[in-house]
GULUMLUM-573534 format. One record per residue (C-alpha): residue number from 1; y, z, x; residue in three letters. Coordinates in Angstrom, 2 decimals, padded with zeros to 5 digits. Each point is the difference from the previous one (the first is absolute). Example, Ala and Ser with C-alpha at 12.3 -4.5 7.8 and 13.67 -1.06 7.14 Angstrom:
BEGIN
 num   north      up    east residuo
   1 -004.50  007.80  012.30     ALA
   2  003.44 -000.66  001.37     SER
//
This chain:
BEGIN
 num   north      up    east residuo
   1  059.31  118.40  098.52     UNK
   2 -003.07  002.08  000.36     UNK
   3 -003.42  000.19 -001.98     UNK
   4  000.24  000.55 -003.60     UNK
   5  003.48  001.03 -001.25     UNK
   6  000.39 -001.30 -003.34     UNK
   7 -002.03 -001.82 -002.72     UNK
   8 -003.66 -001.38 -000.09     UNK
   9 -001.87 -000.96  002.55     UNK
  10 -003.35 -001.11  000.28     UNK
  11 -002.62 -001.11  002.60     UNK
  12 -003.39 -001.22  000.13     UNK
  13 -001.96 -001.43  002.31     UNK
  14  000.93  001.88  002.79     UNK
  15 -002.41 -001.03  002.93     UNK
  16  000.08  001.23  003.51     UNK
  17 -001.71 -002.68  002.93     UNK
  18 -000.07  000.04  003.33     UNK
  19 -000.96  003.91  000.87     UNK
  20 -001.74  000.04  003.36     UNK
  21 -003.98  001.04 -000.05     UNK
  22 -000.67  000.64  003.76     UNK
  23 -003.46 -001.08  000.53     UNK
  24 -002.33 -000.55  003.20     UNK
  25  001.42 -003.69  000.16     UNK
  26  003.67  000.85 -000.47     UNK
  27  002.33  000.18 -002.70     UNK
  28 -000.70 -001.22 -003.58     UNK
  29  002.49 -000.67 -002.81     UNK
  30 -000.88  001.67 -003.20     UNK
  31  000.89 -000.03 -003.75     UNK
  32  000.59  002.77 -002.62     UNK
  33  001.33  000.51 -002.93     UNK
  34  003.15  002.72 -000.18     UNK
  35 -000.23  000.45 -003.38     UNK
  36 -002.93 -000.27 -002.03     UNK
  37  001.76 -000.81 -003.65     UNK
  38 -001.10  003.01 -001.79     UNK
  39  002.25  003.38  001.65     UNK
  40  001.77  001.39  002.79     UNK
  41 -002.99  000.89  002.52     UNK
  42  000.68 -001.03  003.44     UNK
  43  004.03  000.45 -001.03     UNK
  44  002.25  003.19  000.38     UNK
  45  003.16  000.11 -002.31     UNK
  46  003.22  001.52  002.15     UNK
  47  002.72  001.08 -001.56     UNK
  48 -000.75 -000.30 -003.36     UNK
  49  000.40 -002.78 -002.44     UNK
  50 -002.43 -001.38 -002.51     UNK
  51 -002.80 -002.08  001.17     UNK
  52 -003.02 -001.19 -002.14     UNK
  53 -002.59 -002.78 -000.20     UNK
  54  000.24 -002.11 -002.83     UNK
  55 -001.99 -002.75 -001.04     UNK
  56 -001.19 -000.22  003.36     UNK
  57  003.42  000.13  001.44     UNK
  58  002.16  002.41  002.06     UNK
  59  002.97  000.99 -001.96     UNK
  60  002.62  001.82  001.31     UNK
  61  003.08  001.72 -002.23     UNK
  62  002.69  002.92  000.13     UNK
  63  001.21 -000.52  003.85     UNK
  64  001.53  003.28  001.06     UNK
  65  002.09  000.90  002.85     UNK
  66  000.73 -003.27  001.64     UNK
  67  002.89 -000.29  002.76     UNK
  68  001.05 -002.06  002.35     UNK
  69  000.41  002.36  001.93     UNK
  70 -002.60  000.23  003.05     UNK
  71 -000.74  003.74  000.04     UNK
  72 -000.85  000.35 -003.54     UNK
  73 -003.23 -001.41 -002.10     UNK
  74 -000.76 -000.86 -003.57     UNK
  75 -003.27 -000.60 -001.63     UNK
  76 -002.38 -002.39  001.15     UNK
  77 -003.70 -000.54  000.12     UNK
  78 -001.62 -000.47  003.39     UNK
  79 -003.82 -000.39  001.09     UNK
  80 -001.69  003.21  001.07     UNK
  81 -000.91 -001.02  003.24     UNK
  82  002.29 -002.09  002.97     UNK
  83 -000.80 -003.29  000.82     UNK
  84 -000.05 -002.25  003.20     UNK
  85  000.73 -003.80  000.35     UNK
  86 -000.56 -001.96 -003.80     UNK
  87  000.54 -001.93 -002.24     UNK
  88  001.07  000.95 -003.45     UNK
  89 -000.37 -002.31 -003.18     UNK
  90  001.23  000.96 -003.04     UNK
  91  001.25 -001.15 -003.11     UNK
  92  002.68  001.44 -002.17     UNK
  93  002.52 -000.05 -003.01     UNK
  94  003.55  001.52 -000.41     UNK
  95  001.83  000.33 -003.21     UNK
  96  003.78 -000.99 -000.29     UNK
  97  002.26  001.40  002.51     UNK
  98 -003.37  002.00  001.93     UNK
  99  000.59  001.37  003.10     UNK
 100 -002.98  000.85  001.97     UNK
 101 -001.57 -001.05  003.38     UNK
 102 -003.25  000.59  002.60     UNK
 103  000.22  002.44  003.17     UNK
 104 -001.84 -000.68  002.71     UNK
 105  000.12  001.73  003.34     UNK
 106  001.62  003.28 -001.52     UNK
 107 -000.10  003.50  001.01     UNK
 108 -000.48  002.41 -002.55     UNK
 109  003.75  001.81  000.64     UNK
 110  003.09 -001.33 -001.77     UNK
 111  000.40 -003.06 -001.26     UNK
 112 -002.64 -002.72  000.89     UNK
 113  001.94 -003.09 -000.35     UNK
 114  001.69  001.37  003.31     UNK
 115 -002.72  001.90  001.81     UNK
 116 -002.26 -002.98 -000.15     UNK
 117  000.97 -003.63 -002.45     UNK
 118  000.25 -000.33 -003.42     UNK
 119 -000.84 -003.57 -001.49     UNK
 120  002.36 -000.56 -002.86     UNK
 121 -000.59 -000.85 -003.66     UNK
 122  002.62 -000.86 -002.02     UNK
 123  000.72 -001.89 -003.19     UNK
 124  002.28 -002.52  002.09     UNK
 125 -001.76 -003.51 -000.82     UNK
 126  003.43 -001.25 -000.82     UNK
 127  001.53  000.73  003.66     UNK
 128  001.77 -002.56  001.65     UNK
 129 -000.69  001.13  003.41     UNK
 130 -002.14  002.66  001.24     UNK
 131  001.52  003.51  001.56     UNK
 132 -001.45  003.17  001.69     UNK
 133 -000.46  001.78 -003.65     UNK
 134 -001.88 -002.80 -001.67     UNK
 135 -003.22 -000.86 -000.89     UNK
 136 -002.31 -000.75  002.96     UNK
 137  002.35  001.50  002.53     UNK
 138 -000.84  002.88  002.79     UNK
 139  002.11  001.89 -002.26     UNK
 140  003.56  000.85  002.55     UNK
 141 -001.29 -002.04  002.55     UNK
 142 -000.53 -003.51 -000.25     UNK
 143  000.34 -002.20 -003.20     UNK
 144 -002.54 -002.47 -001.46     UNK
 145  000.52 -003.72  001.37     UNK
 146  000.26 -000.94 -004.07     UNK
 147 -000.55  001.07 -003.11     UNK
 148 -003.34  000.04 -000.69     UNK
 149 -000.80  002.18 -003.14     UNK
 150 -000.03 -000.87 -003.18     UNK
 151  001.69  001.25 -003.18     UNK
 152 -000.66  003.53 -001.87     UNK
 153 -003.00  000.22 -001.68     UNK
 154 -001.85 -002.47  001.96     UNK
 155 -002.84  000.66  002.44     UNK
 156  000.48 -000.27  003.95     UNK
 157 -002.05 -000.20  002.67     UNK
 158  000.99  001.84  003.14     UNK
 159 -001.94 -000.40  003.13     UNK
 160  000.81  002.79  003.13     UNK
 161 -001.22 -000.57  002.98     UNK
 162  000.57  002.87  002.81     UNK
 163 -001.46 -000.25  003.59     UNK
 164  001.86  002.28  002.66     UNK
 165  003.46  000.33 -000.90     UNK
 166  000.27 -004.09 -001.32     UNK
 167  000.35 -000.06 -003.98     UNK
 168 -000.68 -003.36 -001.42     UNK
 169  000.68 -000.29 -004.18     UNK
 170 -000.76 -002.60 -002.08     UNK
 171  000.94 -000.05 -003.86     UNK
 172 -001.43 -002.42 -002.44     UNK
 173 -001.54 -002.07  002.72     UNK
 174  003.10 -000.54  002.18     UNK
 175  000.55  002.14  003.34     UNK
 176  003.06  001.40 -000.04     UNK
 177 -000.50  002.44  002.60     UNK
 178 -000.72  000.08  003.76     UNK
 179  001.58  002.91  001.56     UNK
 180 -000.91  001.69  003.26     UNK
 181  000.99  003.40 -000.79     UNK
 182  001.59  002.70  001.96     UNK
 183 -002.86  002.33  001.33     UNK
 184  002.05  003.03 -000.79     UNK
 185  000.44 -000.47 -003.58     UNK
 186 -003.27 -000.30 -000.70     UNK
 187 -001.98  003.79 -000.76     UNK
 188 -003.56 -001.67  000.18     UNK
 189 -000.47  001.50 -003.70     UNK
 190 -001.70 -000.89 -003.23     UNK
//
């Protein structure tokens, strides 16, 4: 389900690698830091919600709005500017029964967990088998090959790597992602 519906939930750490420098001698990878651990620069809030930095952390509460429904958004957070091919590390913390998840690829119009992907977070650690709505999944469109997360008020890592329309997703060390997307899903957004 998409980004930030219910509960607490926190990130920190959020690093962004492999953004191309184009110098004379070709293309670089680069590192930067999305979030720098102390506000909301370099972030626009959409659609409400309550976002703060804590303790060095990202903390998101008081979802509004959310749907499953493809043609209509609810709050999220997104970076002010698109990106290309990256990788995203993160880490990140959901309270009991959370519900929240990462876009990537999104357009800015209706729902982004079906203009682009949505990377699901869930407190699921006690799953039997992974699905299309659990944590780690390409939220709708392909499930996790296991359970990888770990239980509610624990920290995860969550490593997203995006170059041309393949999605690769690892979760606590384990890849449990490789999916060529679908082209036309994917808006090219933040």
């Amino acid at each position: 389900m998409p980004f930030l519906r219910s509960g607490l939930f926190t990130f920190v750490v959020l690093i962004f690698t492999g953004c191309v420098d184009r110098s004379s001698n070709g293309i670089t990878p680069a590192s930067r830091l999305l979030f720098n651990g102390r506000n909301l620069v370099g972030w626009e809030v959409m659609h409400g919600g309550s976002w703060s930095v804590e303790k060095g952390e990202l903390v998101a509460r008081n979802g509004v709005a959310w749907s499953t429904n493809p043609e209509i958004s609810g709050s999220w957070l997104r970076t002010d500017r698109p990106q290309g091919d990256f990788i995203l590390e993160l880490e990140y913390l959901v309270n009991v029964k959370g519900n929240s998840g990462v876009f990537i690829r999104s357009g800015l119009e209706r729902n982004p967990a079906f203009t682009g992907h949505e990377i699901q977070i869930l407190d699921d650690a006690a799953l039997s088998k992974p699905e299309k709505w659990s944590s780690g999944a390409l939220y709708d469109v392909v499930a996790a090959n296991q359970v990888a997360s770990k239980p509610a008020g624990e920290w995860n890592t969550l490593r997203i790597e995006a170059r041309g329309s393949r999605v690769q997703i690892q979760s606590n060390g384990i890849r449990i992602v490789d999916y060529p997307s679908a082209p036309g899903r994917l808006a090219g957004g933040s």
